[in-house]
C-alpha positions in Angstrom: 0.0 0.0 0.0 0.9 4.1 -0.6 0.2 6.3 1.1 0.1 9.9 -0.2 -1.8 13.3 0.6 -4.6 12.7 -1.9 -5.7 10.6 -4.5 -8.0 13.1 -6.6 -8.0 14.2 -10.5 -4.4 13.2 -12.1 -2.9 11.7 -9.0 -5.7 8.6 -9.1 -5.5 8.8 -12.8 -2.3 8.1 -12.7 -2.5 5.2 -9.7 -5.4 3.2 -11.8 -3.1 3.4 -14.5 -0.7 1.1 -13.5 -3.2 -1.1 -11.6 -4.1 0.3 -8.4 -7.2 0.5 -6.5 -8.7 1.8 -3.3 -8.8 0.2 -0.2 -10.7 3.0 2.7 -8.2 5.9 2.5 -5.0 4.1 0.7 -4.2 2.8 -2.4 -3.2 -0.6 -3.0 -2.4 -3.3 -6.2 -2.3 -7.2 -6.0 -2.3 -10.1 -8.2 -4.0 -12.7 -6.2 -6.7 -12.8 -3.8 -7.9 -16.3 -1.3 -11.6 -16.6 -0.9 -12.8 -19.3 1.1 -9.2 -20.4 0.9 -8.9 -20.9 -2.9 -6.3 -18.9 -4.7 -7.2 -16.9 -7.6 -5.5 -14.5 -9.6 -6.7 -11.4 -10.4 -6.7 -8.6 -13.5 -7.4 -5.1 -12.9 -10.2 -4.1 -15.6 -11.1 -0.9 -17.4 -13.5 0.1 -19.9 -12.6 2.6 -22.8 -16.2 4.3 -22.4 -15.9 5.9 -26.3 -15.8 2.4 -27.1 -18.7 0.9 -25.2 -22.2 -0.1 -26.8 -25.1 -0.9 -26.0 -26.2 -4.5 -26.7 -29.7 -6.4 -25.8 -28.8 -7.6 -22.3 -27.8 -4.0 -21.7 -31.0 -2.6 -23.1 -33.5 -5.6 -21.3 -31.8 -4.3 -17.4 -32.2 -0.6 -18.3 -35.9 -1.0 -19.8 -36.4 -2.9 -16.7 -35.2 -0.1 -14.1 -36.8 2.5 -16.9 -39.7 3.6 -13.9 -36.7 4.4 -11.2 -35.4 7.4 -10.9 -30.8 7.9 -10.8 -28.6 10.5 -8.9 -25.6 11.2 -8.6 -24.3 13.3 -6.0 -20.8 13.9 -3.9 -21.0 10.8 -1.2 -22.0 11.9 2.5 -22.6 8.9 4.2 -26.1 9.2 5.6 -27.9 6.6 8.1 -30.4 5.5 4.8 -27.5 4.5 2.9 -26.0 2.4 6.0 -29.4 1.3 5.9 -29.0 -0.1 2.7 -25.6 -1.3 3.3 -26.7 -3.5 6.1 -29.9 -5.6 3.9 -27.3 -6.0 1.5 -24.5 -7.7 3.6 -27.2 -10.1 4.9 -27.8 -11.8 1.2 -23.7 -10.6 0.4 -22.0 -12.0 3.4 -18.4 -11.9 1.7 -18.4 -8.1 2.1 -15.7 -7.2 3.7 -16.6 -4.0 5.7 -18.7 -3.6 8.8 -19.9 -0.5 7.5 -19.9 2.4 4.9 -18.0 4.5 7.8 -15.5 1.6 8.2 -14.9 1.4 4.3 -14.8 5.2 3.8 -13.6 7.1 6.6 -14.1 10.9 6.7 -10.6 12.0 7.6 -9.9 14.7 5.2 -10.7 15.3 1.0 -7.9 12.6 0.3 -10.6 11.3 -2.7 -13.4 12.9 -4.6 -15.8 10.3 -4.0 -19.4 10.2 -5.4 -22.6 8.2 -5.2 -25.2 7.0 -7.4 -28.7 6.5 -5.9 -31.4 4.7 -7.4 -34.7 5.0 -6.3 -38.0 3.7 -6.6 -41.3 5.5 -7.7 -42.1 6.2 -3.6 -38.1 7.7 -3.6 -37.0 4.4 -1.8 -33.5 4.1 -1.9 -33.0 0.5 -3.9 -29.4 0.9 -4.8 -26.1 2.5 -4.5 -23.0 2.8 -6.4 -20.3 4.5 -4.7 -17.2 5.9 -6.9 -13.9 8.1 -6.8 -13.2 10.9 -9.6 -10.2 11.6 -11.1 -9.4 14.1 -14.2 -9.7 11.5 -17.1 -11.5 8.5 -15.4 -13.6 6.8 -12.5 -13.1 3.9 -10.5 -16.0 2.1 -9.4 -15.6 1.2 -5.7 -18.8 0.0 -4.1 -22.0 -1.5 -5.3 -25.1 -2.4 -2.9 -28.9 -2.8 -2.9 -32.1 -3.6 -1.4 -32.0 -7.6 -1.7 -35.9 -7.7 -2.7 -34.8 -6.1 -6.1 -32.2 -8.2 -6.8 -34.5 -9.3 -9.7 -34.0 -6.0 -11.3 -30.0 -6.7 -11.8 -29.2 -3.6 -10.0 -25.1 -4.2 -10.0 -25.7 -4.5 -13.5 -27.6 -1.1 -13.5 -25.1 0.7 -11.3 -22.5 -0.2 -13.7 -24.4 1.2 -16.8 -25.8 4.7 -14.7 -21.5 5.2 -14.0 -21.1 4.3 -17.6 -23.5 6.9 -18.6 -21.8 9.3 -16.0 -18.5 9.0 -17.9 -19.9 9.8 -21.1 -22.0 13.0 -19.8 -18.9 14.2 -18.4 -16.1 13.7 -20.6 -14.3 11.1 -18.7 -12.5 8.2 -21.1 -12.6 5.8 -18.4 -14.1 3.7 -15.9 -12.2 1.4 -13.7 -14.8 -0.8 -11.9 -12.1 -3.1 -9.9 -10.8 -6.7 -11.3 -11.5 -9.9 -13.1 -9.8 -13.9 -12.3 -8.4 -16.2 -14.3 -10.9 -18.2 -14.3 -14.6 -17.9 -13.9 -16.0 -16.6 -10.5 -18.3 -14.0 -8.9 -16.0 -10.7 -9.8 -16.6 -11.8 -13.7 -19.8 -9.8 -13.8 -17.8 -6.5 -14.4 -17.3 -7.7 -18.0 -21.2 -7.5 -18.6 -21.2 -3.9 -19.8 -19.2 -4.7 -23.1 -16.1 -7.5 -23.4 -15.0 -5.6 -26.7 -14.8 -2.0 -25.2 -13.2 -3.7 -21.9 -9.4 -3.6 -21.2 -7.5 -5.7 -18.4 -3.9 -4.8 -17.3 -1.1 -6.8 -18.1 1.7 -6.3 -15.3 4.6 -8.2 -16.6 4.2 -6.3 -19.6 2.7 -2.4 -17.8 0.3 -2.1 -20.3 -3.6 -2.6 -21.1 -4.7 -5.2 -23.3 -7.7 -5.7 -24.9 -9.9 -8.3 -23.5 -9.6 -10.9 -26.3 -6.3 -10.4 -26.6 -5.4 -10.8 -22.6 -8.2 -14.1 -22.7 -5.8 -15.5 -25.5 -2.5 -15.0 -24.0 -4.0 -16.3 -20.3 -5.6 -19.0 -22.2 -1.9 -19.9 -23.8 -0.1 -19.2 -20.9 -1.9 -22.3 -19.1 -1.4 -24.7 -21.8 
């Protein structure tokens, strides 16, 4: 981990870059992680957001969600969003944080972090997206919901709305955290588009297309 004054505009450009993420009020990188005791490695993934379209499955989740209402706003962490936070660790047990307080602490502007609410036609808060700004891109940090609208794929939907965020306002990219090696429950971050997606290579310090990185892991196990 690093530890610097603040990660905001070019600084956390620069960190996601070269694979980096946030971890509470630090930045960290890694190339494996253990759940439940298995070892799995792990790609740090971007999305070119010029590049993204918008396929069927994409258009079925936001015609479903088409009756809620989206908002984004700089993140103050409010009791309704702890709330929130809590229904969802019951049905999301592996989340690793206590609390929203515990995963973002409010010790000083070190990151320009925003949220993205979603809310119902009663303005019930459903889900949330949480997410840091920089100058030229966004990383996705935190996605939770209500568990009795699960149906309504709203990971998928928090994905898209920050998606759409990055196009209003000129930002190229969107970092939304990493992939494995192999097929698990952080492979759902591809769903926005594979062919617009990029995944970082760090033996070679560059970003590879998704088809292109798939290949070389694919011959690299052979």
């Amino acid at each position: 981990m690093e530890t610097v004054a603040h990660f905001r505009n070019e600084i956390l450009d620069k960190y996601l870059a070269i694979g980096w993420f946030r971890m509470v009020d630090r930045m960290f990188t890694t190339s494996f992680i253990e759940p439940e005791g298995e070892v799995l490695f792990v790609y740090w993934l971007r999305y070119n957001v010029a590049a993204v379209k918008t396929g069927r499955k994409q258009k079925d989740i936001i015609n479903r969600n088409k009756n809620l209402t989206v908002i984004f706003k700089p993140l103050y962490i409010t009791a309704e969003l702890e709330a929130l936070f809590a229904m969802y660790k019951r049905i999301k047990p592996f989340v690793g944080y206590y609390s929203l307080s515990e995963a973002f602490r409010t010790n000083g502007p070190i990151f320009d972090t925003w949220v993205v609410e979603i809310r119902d036609e009663n303005n019930m808060l459903i889900a949330a997206g949480i997410f840091d700004k920089g100058t030229d891109s966004i990383a996705g940090i935190m996605n939770f919901y209500h568990p009795d609208f699960e149906r309504n794929s709203p990971g998928k939907m928090l994905m898209l709305a920050k998606i759409y965020y990055c196009r209003q306002n000129g930002f190229a990219y969107y970092y939304p955290g990493y992939i494995t090696h192999v097929p698990s429950r952080f492979n759902y971050k591809l769903f926005a588009d594979k062919m617009a997606a990029e995944v970082y290579e760090p033996d070679l310090r560059t970003w590879l297309p998704y088809n292109l990185w798939k290949e070389k892991i694919e011959d690299d196990r052979e």
